[in-house]
C-alpha positions in Angstrom: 112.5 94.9 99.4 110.8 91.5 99.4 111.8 88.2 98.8 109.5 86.9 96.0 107.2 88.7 93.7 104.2 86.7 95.4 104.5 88.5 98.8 105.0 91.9 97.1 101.8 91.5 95.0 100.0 90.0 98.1 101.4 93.6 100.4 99.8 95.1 97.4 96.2 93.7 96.8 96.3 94.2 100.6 96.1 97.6 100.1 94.0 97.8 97.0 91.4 96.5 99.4 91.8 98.5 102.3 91.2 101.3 100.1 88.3 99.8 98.8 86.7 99.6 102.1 87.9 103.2 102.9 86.2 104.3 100.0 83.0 102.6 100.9 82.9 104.2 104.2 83.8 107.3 103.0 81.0 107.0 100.5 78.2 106.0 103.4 79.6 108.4 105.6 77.3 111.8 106.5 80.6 113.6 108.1 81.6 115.6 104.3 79.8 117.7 102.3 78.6 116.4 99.1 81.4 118.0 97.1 84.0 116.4 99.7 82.5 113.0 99.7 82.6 112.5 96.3 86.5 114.1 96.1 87.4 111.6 98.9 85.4 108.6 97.0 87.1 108.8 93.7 90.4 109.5 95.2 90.6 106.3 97.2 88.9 104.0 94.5 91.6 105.4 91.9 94.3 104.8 94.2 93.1 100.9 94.7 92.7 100.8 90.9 96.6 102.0 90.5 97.6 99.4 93.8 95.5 96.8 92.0 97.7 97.1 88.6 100.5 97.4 89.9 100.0 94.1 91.7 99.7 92.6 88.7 102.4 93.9 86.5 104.7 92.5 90.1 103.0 89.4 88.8 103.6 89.5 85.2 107.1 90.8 85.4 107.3 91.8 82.0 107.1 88.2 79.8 105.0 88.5 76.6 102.0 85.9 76.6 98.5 85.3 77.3 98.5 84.6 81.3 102.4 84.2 81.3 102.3 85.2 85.0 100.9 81.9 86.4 104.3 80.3 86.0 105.9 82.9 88.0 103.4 82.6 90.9 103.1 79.0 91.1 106.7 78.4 91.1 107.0 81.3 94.2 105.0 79.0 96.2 
């Protein structure tokens, strides 16, 4: 689908943040009952979690090591 692993994570944390922010508005928001709200809220921030990790297993890519991943990035750039 994409090129280099960098560009995939980066489509990735991308999200992770938008839902992040959606989860935030969702969470100051008056338009949903209580019950709702807090349905919505965990819903999104779980979600980011999951788009967040799977960011960085892109990253990691499977090599055993403390912070083995850094290679991989800085050689996509």
């Amino acid at each position: 689908m994409f090129s280099s692993p960098l560009s995939h994570a980066e489509i990735l944390i991308c999200g992770c943040i938008f839902c992040l922010v959606m989860a935030l508005c969702i969470y100051l928001s008056n338009n949903f009952d209580s019950k709702r709200r807090k349905c919505l809220f965990c819903l999104q921030t779980f979600t980011s979690l999951l788009l967040l990790s799977s960011a960085i297993a892109v990253l990691f890519r499977g090599n055993p090591g403390v912070l083995n991943f850094l290679p991989h990035v800085w050689g996509a750039l």
